[in-house]
One Martini backbone bead per residue (centre of mass of N, CA, C, O) as a GRO file, in nm:
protein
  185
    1UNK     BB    1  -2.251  -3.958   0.253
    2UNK     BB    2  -2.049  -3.696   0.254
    3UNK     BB    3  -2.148  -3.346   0.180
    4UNK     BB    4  -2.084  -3.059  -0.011
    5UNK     BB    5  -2.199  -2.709  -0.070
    6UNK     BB    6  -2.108  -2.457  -0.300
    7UNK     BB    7  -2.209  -2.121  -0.238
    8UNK     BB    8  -2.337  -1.847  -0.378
    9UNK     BB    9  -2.378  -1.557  -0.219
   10UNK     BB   10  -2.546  -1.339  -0.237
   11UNK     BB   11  -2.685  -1.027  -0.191
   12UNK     BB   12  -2.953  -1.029   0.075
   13UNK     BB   13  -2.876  -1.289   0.184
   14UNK     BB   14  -2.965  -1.541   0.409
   15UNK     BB   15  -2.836  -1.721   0.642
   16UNK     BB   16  -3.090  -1.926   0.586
   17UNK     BB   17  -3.408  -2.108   0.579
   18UNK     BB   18  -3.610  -1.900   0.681
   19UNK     BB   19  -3.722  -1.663   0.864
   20UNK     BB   20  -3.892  -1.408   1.061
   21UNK     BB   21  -4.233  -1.375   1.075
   22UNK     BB   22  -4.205  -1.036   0.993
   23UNK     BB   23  -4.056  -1.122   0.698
   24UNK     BB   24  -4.222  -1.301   0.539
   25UNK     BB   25  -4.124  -1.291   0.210
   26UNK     BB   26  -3.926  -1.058   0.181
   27UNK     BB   27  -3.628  -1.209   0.241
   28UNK     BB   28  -3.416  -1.412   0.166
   29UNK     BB   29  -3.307  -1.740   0.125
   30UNK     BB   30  -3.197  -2.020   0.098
   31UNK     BB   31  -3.443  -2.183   0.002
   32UNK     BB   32  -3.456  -2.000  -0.297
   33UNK     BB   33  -3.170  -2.216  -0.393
   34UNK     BB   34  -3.226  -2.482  -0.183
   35UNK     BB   35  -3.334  -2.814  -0.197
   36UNK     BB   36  -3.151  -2.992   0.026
   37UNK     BB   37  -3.199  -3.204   0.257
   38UNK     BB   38  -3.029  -3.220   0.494
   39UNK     BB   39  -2.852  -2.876   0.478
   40UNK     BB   40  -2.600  -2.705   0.647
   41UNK     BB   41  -2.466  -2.460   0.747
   42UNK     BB   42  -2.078  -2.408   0.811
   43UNK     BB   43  -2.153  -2.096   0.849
   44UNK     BB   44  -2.117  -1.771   0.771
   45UNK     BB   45  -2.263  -1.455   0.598
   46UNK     BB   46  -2.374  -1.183   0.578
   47UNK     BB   47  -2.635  -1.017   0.414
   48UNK     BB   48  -2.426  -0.799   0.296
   49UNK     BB   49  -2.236  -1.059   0.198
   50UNK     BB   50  -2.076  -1.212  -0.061
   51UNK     BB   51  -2.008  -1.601  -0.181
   52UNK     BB   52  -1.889  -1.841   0.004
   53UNK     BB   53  -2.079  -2.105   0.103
   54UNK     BB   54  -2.111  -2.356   0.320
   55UNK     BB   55  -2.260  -2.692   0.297
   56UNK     BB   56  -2.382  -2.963   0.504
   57UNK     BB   57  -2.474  -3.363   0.564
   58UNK     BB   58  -2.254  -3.300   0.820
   59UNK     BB   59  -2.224  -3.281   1.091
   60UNK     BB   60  -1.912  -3.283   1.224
   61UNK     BB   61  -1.813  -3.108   0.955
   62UNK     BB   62  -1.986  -2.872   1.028
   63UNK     BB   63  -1.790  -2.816   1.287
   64UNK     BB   64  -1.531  -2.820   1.205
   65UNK     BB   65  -1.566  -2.633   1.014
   66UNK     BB   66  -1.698  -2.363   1.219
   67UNK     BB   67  -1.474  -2.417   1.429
   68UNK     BB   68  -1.216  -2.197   1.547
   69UNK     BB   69  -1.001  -2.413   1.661
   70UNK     BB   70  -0.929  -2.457   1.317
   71UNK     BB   71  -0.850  -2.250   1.172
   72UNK     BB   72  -0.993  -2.185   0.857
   73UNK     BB   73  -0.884  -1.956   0.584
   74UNK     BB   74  -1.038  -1.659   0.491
   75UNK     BB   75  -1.081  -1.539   0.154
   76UNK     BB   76  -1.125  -1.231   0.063
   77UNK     BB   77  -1.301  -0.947  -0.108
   78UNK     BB   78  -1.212  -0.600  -0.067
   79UNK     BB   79  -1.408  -0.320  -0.092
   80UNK     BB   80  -1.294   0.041  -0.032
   81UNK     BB   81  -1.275   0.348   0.113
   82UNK     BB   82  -0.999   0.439  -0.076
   83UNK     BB   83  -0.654   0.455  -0.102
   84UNK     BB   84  -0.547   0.231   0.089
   85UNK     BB   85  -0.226   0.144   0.222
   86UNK     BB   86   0.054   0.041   0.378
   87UNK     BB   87  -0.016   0.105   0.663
   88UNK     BB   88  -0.309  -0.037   0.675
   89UNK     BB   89  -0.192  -0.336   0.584
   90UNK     BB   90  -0.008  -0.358   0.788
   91UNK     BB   91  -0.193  -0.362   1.032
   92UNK     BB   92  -0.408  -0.607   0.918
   93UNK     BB   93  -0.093  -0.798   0.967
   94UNK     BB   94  -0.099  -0.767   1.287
   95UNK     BB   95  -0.371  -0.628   1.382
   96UNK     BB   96  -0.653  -0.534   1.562
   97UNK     BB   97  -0.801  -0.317   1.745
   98UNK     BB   98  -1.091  -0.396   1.921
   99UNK     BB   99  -1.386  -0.438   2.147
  100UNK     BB  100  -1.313  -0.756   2.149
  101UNK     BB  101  -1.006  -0.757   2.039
  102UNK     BB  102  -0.742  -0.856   1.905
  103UNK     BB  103  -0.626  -0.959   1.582
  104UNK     BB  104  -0.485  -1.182   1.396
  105UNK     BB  105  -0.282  -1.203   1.199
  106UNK     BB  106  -0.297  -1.087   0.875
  107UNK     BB  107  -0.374  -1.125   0.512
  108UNK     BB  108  -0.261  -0.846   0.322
  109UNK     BB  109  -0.347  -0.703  -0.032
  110UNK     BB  110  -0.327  -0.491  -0.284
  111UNK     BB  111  -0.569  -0.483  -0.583
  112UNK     BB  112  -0.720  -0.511  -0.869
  113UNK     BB  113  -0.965  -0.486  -1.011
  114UNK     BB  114  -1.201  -0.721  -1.074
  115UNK     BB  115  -1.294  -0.845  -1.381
  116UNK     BB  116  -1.511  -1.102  -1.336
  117UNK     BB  117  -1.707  -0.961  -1.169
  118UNK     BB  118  -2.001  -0.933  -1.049
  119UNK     BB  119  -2.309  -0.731  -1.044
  120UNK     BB  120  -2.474  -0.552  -0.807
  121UNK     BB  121  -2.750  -0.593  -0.622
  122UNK     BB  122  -2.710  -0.354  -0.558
  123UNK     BB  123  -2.515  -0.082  -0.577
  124UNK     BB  124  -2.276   0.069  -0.459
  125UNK     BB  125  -2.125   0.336  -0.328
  126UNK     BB  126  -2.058   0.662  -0.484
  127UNK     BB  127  -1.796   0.897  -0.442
  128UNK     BB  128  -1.658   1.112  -0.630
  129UNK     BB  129  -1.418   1.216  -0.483
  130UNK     BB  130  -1.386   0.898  -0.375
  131UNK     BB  131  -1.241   0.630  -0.407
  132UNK     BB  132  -1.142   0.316  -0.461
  133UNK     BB  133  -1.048  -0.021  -0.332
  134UNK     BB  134  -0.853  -0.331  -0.313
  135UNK     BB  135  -0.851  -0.647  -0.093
  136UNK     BB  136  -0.705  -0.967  -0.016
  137UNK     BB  137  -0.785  -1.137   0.249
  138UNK     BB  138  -0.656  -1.326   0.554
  139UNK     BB  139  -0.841  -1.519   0.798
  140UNK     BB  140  -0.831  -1.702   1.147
  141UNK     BB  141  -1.104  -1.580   1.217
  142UNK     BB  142  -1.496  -1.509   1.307
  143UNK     BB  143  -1.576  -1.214   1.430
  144UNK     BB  144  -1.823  -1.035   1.429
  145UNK     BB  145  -1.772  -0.845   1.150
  146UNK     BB  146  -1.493  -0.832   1.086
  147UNK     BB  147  -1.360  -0.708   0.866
  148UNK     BB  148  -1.492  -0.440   0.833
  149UNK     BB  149  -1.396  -0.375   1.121
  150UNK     BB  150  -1.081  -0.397   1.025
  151UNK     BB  151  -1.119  -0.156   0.820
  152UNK     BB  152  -1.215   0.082   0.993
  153UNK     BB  153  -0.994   0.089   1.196
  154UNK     BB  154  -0.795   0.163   0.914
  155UNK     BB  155  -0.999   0.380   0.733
  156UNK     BB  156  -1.152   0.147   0.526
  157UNK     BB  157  -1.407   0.094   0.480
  158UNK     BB  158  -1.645  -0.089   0.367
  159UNK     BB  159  -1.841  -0.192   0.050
  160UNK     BB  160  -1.736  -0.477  -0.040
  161UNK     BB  161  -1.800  -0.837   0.017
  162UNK     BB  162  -1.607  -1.114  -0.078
  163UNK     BB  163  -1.590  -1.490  -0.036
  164UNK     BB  164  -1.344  -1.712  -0.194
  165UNK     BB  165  -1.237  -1.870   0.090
  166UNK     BB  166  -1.242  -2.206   0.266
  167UNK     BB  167  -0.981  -2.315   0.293
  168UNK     BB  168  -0.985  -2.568   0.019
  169UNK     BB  169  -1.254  -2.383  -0.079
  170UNK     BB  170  -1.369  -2.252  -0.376
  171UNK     BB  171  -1.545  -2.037  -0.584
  172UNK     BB  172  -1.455  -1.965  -0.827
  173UNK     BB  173  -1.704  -1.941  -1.117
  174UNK     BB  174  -1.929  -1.897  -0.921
  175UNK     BB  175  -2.230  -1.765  -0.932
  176UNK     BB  176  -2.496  -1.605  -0.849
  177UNK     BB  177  -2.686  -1.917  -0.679
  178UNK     BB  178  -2.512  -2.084  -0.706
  179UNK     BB  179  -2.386  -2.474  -0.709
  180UNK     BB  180  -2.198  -2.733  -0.564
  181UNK     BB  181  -2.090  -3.059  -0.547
  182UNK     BB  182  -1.952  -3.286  -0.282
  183UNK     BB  183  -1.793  -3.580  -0.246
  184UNK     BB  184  -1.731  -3.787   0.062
  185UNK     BB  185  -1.668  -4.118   0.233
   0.00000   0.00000   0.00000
């Protein structure tokens, strides 16, 4: 029977069920929360972005989810330094041009800050006089550390990265730590 198990990646948690032997026992790992065997990440999450991360124990169904030619759409929570604009929302809305080539045009549209939102560990930094924005993207290719990359480009740091949904998998009300478990014939 495969299974997907739905998990709220924490901040500062390696997407990984090791470390490298020089960090030993120093950083948090898949490992501190997930005791299932036989279960693998089905694409990534870098270690200072939080959210929803999919595992599953069906090698198939793991390339699936994370092979880019499905182009499976996932939608983030980006805080940004900076108060947003319609310009920069177009821009990333048409595609970015990064140093790995343009990027696919994305969905994106300034929102209110999340009243539900779980409080960071550590806080982001801010700074007194600039404000922060968010933003909710939806991007359906997956080129390393994309999102930061592609606010940055149109001058709005990331701040704050959660990812809310993959395909049709989403994070709900799933705290930090936590995980649902979902069965498939």
């Amino acid at each position: 029977m495969s299974q997907i198990l739905l998990f709220n990646k924490p901040f500062n948690v390696l997407c990984q069920f090791t470390d490298e032997e020089q960090y030993k026992g120093q950083r948090e790992t898949l490992a501190d929360y997930i005791q299932k065997p036989g279960f693998y990440a089905a694409g990534r999450l870098d270690r200072d972005s939080e959210g929803l991360l999919l595992l599953t124990n069906d090698g198939k169904l793991q390339h699936r989810i994370s092979d880019p030619k499905h182009k499976l759409p996932k939608t983030y929570l980006v805080q940004v330094e900076g108060d947003i604009d319609s310009h920069a929302l177009k821009q990333l809305q048409k595609g970015v041009k990064l140093k790995d080539g343009l990027t696919r045009p994305a969905k994106a549209k300034k929102v209110n800050p999340p009243k539900w939102l779980w409080a960071r560990n550590p806080p982001i930094r801010e700074r007194q006089n600039i404000p922060t924005s968010w933003v909710e993207l939806t991007i359906s290719e997956g080129k390393n550390r994309q999102v930061r990359r592609m606010t940055a480009a149109v001058g709005f740091p990331t701040l704050r990265l959660i990812r809310l949904s993959i395909g049709e998998f989403q994070i709900n009300r799933l705290k930090p730590g936590e995980s649902t478990l979902i069965e498939f014939d």
